[in-house]
Phi, psi and omega in degrees: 000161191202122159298125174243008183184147171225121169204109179050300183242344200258161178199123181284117142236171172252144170214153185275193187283265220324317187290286184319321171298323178299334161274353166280312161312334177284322142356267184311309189289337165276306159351298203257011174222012177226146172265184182339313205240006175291306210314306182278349167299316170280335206284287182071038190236159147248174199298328140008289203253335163273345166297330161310318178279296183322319212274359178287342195243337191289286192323304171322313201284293178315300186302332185242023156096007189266133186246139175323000000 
């Protein structure tokens, strides 16, 4: 993984498939092993908004082809 920018909230990086699966798996893994309210504890997320996400990294996995 690699930084290519940073500005205030926001970070560009490049990462290969394997870093990206890991964050879907990591993703996923909270989901199904933390509750409603672990989450945001571990997160600073509610579940709500990592489900948004996770499904957001899927939609990304679809679009370019990336596979588990």
């Amino acid at each position: 993984m690699k930084i290519l920018d940073k500005q205030n909230d926001l970070i560009q990086i490049e990462m290969d498939k394997r870093e990206f699966n890991l964050i879907r798996d990591l993703e996923s893994a909270v989901l199904l092993s933390c509750s409603t309210n672990e989450i945001p504890t571990l997160t600073g997320w509610t579940k709500e908004e990592l489900i948004k996400f996770g499904n957001m990294l899927s939609e990304l996995a679809n679009n370019y082809n990336i596979e588990l």
